[in-house]
VEXDREN-2710 file (C-alpha; in Angstrom, 1 decimal):
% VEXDREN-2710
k/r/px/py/pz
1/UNK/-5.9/-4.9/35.1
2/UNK/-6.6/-5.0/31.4
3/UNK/-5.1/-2.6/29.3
4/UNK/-6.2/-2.3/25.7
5/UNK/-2.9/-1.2/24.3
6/UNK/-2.2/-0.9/20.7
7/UNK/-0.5/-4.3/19.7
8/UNK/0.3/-4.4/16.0
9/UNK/2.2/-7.0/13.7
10/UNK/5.4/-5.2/12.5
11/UNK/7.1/-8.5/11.0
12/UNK/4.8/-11.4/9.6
13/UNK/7.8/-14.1/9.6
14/UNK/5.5/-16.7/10.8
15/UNK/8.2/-17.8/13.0
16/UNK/8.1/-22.0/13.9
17/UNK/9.8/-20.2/17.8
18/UNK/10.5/-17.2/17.6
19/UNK/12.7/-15.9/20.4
20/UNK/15.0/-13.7/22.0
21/UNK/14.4/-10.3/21.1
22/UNK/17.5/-7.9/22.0
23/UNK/17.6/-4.4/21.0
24/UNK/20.9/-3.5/19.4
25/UNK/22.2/0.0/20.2
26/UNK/24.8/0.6/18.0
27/UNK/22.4/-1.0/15.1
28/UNK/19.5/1.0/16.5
29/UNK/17.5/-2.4/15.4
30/UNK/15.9/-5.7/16.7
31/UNK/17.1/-8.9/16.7
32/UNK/15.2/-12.1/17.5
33/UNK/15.6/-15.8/16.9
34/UNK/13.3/-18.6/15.1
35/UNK/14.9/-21.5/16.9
36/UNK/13.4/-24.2/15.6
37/UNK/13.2/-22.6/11.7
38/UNK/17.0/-22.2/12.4
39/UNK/16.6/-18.1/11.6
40/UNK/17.5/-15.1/12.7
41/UNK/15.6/-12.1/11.9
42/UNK/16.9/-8.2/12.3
43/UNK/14.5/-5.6/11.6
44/UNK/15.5/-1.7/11.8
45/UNK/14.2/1.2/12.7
46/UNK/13.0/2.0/8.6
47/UNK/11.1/-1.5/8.6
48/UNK/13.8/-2.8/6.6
49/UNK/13.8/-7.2/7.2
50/UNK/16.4/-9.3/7.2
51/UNK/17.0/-13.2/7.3
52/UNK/19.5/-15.4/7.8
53/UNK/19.3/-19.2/7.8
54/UNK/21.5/-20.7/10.7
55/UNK/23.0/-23.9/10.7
56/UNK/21.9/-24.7/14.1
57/UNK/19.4/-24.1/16.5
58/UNK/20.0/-20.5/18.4
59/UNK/18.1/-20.0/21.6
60/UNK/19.5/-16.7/22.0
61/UNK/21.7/-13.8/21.0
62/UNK/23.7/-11.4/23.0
63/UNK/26.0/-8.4/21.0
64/UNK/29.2/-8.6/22.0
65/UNK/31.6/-5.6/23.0
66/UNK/34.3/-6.5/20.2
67/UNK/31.5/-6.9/17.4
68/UNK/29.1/-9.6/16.6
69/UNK/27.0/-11.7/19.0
70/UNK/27.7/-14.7/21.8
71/UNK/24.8/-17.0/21.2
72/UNK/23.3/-20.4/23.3
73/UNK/23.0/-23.0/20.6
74/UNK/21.8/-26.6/20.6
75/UNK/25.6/-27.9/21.2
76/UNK/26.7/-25.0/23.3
77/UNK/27.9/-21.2/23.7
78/UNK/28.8/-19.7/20.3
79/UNK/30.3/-16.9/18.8
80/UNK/27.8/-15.7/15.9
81/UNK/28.3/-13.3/13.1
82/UNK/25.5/-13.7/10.5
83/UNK/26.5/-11.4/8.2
84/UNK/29.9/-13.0/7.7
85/UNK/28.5/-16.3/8.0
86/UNK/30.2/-17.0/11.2
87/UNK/28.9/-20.1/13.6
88/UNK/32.0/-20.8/16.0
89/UNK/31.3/-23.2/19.1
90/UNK/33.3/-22.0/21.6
91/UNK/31.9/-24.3/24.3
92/UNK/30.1/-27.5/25.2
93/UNK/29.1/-27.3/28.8
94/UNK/26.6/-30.0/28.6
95/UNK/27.9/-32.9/26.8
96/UNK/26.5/-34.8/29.4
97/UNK/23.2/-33.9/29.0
98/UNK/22.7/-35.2/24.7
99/UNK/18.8/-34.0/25.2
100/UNK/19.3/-30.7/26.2
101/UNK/19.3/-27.2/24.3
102/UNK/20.1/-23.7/25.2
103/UNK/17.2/-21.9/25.5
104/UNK/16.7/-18.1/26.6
105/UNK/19.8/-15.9/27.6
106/UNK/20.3/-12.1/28.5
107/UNK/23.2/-10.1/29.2
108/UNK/23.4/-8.4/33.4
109/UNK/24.2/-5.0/34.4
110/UNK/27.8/-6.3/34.7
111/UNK/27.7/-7.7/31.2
112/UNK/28.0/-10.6/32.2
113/UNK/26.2/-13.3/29.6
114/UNK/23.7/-15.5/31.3
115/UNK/22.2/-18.5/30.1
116/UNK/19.6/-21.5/30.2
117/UNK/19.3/-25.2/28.8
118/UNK/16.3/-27.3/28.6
119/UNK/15.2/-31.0/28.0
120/UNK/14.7/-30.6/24.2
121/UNK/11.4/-33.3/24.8
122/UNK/9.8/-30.8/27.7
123/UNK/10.3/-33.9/30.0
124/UNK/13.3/-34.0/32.1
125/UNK/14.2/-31.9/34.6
126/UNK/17.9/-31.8/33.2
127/UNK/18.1/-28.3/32.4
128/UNK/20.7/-25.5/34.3
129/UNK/21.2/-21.5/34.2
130/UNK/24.9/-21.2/33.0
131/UNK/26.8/-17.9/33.6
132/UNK/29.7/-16.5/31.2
133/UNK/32.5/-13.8/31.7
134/UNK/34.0/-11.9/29.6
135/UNK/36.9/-14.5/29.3
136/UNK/34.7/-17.0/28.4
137/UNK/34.5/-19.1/31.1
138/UNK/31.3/-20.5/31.9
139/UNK/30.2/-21.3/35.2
140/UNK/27.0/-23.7/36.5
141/UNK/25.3/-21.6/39.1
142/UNK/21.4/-23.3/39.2
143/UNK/20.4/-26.9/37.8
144/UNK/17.3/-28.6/38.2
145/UNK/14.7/-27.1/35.3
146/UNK/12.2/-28.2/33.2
147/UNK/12.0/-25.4/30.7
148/UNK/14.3/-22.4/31.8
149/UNK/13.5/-19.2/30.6
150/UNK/14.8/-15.5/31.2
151/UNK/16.4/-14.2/33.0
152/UNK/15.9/-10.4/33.3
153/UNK/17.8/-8.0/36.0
154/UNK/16.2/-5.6/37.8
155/UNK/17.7/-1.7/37.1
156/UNK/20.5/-1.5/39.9
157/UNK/21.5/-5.3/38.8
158/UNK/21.3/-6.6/42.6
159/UNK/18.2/-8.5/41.6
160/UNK/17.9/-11.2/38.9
161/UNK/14.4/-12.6/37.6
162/UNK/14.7/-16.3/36.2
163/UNK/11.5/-18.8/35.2
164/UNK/10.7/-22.3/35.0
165/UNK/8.2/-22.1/32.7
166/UNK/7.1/-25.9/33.2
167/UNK/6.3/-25.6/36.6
168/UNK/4.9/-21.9/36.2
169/UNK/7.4/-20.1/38.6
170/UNK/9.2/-16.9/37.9
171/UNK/12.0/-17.2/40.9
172/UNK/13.7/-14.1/42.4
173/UNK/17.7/-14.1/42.8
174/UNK/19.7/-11.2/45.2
175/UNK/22.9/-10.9/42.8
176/UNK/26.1/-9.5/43.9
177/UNK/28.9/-7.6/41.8
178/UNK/30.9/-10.6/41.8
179/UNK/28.0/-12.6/39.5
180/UNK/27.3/-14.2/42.8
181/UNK/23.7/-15.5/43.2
182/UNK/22.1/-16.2/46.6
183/UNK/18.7/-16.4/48.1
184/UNK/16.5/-18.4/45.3
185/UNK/12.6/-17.5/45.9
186/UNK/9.6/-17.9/44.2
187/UNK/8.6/-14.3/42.7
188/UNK/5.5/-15.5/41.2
189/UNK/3.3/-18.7/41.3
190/UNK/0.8/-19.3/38.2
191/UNK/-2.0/-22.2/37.7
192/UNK/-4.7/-23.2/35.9
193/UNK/-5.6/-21.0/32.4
194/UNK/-2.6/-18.2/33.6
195/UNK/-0.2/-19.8/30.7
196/UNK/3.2/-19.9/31.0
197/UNK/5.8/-17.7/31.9
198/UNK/8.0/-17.3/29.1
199/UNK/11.0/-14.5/27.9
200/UNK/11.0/-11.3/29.8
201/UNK/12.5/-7.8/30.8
202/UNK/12.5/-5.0/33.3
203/UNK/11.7/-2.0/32.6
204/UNK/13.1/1.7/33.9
205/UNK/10.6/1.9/37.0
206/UNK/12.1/-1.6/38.2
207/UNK/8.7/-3.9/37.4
208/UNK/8.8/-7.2/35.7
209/UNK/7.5/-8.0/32.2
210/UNK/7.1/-11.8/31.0
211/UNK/5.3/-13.2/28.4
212/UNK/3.1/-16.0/28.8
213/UNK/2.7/-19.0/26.4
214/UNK/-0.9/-20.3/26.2
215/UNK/-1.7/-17.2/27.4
216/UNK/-2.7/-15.0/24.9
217/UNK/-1.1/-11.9/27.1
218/UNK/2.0/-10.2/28.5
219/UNK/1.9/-9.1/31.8
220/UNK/3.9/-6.7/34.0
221/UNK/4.6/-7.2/37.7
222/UNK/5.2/-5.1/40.5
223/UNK/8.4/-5.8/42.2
224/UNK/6.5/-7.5/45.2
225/UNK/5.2/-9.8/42.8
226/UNK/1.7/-8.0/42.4
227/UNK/0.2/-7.9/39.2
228/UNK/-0.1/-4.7/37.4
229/UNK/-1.4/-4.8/34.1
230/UNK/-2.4/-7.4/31.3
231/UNK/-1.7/-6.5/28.0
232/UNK/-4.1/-9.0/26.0
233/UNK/-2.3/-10.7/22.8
234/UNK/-3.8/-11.5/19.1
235/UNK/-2.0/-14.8/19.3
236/UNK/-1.8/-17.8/21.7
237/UNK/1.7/-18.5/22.4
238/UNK/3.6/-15.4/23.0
239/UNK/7.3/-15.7/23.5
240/UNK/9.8/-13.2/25.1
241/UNK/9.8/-9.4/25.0
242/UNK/12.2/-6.4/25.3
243/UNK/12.4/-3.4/24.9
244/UNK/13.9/-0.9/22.0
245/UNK/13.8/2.2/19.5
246/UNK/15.8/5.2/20.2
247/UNK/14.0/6.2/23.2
248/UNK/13.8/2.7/24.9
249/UNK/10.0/3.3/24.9
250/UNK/9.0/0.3/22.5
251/UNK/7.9/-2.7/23.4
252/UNK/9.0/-6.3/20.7
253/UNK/7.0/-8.9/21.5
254/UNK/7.8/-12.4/19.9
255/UNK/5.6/-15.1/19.5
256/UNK/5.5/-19.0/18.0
257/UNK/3.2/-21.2/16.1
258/UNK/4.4/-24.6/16.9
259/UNK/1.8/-26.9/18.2
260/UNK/-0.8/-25.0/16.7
261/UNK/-3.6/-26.2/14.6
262/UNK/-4.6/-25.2/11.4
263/UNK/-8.4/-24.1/12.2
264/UNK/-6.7/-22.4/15.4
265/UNK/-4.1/-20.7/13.3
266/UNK/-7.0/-19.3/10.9
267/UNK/-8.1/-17.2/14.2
268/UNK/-4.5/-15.9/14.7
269/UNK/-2.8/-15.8/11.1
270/UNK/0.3/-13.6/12.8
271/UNK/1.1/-16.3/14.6
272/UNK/5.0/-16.1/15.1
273/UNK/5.2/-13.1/14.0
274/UNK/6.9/-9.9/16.1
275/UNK/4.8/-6.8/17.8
276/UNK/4.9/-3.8/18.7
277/UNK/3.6/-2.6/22.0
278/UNK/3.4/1.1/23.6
279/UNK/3.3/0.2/27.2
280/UNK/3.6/3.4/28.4
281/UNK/6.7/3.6/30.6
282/UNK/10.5/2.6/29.1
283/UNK/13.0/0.1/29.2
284/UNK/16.4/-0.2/30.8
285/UNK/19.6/-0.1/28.3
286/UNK/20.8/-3.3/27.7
287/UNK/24.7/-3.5/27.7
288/UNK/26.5/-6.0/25.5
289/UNK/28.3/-8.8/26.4
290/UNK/31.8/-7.2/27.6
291/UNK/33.9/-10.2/25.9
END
């Protein structure tokens, strides 16, 4: 199942966690997240890097229809405009919950925001998958989690992938047009030396692609579940993945180099940095957020 597929570094930001990769249409460039280096990071299609320091933590970033982005932040949901400076909490679904953080967060075939918080400490099972509409209400629709991560929608939207990277499960959702979900299963079960499953997508033929922390790889699944092809990383702790460029057929890779040690981090100097993969087969178009 290995596939020795050009990876290459295309931004060395050394990223503390970087996450969240979304292709931006309109922009026809990348945008990711360093949540704990309080960053975002946009690179175009010329190369061209840039930066922004954030005054909070961002787990995630989703353009919106009307013009910049709804983000999941340490406090809550946001509306995010780095270029004008702009950090407006809009929400604070989990003021009950002081530990926990927003974490990943994509945007369904409905364009319908979706969301997950963590226990900040990796201890607690206090985290929850939050769904927004385009009027900005936020709705509760799965609790329990250790470390949520995802989700992704499969190309009709009917099915929604969602992990708990903790407990190594990628869980399988059927998802109606109402935002409805139903039917949790586990999609795919990991052990020993797999890693974790971390961010992921879906690309145009339907299969699942996750990334897998501590373990060096990517990997793309079958929509049974199978396995279908390990894409071997240069660093340890890849983070989330989507894909972009103008012909969808560009894979971003993101990747983190908290936790790692300084001999180890000699081995794999691009740590946190973001890659470029040709996988071979395209993505899906990602709509924005339609609030």
């Amino acid at each position: 199942m290995d596939n020795q597929v050009e990876v290459s570094c295309i931004a060395d930001v050394k990223a503390v966690l970087g996450e969240g990769p979304i292709w931006v249409e309109r922009e026809q460039a990348l945008y990711w997240v360093d949540i704990k280096g309080l960053k975002i990071f946009r690179v175009d299609q010329a190369g061209e890097l840039s930066t922004w320091q954030t005054p909070l933590r961002i787990g995630s970033l989703a353009p919106r229809s009307s013009g910049g982005f709804l983000a999941g932040t340490e406090k809550g949901f946001a509306v995010v405009d780095p270029e004008a400076g702009q950090y407006e909490l809009i929400a604070e679904p989990e003021g009950d919950r002081p530990n926990n953080r927003f974490n990943d967060g994509k945007v369904d075939r409905a364009g319908r925001f979706w969301a997950g918080t963590m226990d900040d400490t990796e201890v607690e099972a206090s985290g929850a998958l939050y769904r927004v509409d385009q009027q900005l209400n936020w709705t509760r629709v799965d609790d329990g989690y250790k470390v949520t991560n995802g989700p992704a929608f499969s190309p009709d939207g009917r099915i929604m992938y969602h992990a708990d990277s903790a407990r190594q499960i990628i869980y399988a959702f059927d998802l109606d047009e109402q935002g409805e979900i139903s039917n949790k299963r586990t999609f795919a079960q990991f052990g020993k030396g797999d890693g974790y499953p971390d961010g992921m997508t879906v690309d145009a033929e339907g299969c699942l692609w996750s990334a897998f922390w501590d373990g060096w790889c990517i990997r793309r699944f079958a929509p049974s579940g199978e396995c279908m092809q390990v894409i071997e990383m240069p660093v340890q702790k890849p983070t989330s993945c989507a894909f972009g460029g103008p012909a969808l057929d560009s894979l971003y890779v993101t990747s983190a180099s908290i936790g790692i040690g300084e001999k180890e981090l000699a081995m794999q100097p691009y740590a946190g940095g973001l890659f470029l993969v040709s996988p071979g087969v395209g993505g899906v178009a990602e709509l924005p957020f339609a609030g």
